[in-house]
C-alpha positions as CSV (number, residue, x, y, z in Angstrom):
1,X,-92.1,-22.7,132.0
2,X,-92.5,-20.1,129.2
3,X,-92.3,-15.9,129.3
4,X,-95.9,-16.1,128.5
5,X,-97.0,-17.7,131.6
6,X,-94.9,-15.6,134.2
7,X,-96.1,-12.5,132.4
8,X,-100.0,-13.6,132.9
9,X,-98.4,-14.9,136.6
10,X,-97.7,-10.9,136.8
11,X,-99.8,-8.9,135.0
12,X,-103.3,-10.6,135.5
13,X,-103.1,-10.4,139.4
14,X,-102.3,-7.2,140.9
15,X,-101.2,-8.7,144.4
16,X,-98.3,-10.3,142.6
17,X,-97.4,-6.9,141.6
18,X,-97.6,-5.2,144.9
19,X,-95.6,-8.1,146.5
20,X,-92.7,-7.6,144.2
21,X,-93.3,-3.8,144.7
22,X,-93.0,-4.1,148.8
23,X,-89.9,-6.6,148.1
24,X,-88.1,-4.1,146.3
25,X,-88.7,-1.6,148.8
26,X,-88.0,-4.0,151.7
27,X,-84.6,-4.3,150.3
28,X,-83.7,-0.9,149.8
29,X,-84.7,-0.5,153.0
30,X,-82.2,-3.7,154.5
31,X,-79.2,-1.6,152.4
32,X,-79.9,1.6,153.7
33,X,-80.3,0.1,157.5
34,X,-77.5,-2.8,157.5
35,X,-74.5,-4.1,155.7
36,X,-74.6,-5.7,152.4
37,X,-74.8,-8.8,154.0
38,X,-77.8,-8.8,155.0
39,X,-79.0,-7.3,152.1
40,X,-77.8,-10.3,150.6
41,X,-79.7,-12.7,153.0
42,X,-83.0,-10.8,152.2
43,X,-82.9,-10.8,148.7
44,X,-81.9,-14.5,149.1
45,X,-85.3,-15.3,151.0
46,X,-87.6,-13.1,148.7
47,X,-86.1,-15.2,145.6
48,X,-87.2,-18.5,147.3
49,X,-90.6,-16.4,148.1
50,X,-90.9,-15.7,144.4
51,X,-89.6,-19.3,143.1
52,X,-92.3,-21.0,145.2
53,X,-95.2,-18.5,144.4
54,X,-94.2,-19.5,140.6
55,X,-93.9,-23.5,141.6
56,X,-97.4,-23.2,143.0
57,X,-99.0,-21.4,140.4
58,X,-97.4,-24.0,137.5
59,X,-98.9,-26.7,139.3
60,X,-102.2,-25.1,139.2
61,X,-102.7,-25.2,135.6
């Protein structure tokens, strides 16, 4: 996978960017609300989110 494939991954659809947008705020919210741990778990599940978003769009091309 090369730079130049995440970046058109990001830049050419702007859902992409909102979701990474609400996942950033959905984890500031988790550490202001909770402990660190479950800030931990959340960013945790939103990585495998973002890994498998990437995974599918690789296969497409």
């Amino acid at each position: 996978m090369s730079f130049t494939f995440l970046k058109t991954l990001v830049f050419s659809h702007l859902h992409t960017v909102l979701l990474l947008l609400g996942i950033a705020f959905i984890v500031a919210a988790v550490q202001i609300l909770t402990n660190i741990g479950y800030t931990l778990l959340t960013i945790g599940i939103f990585i495998v989110i973002i890994a498998l978003l990437i995974e599918r769009g690789w296969k497409d091309k």
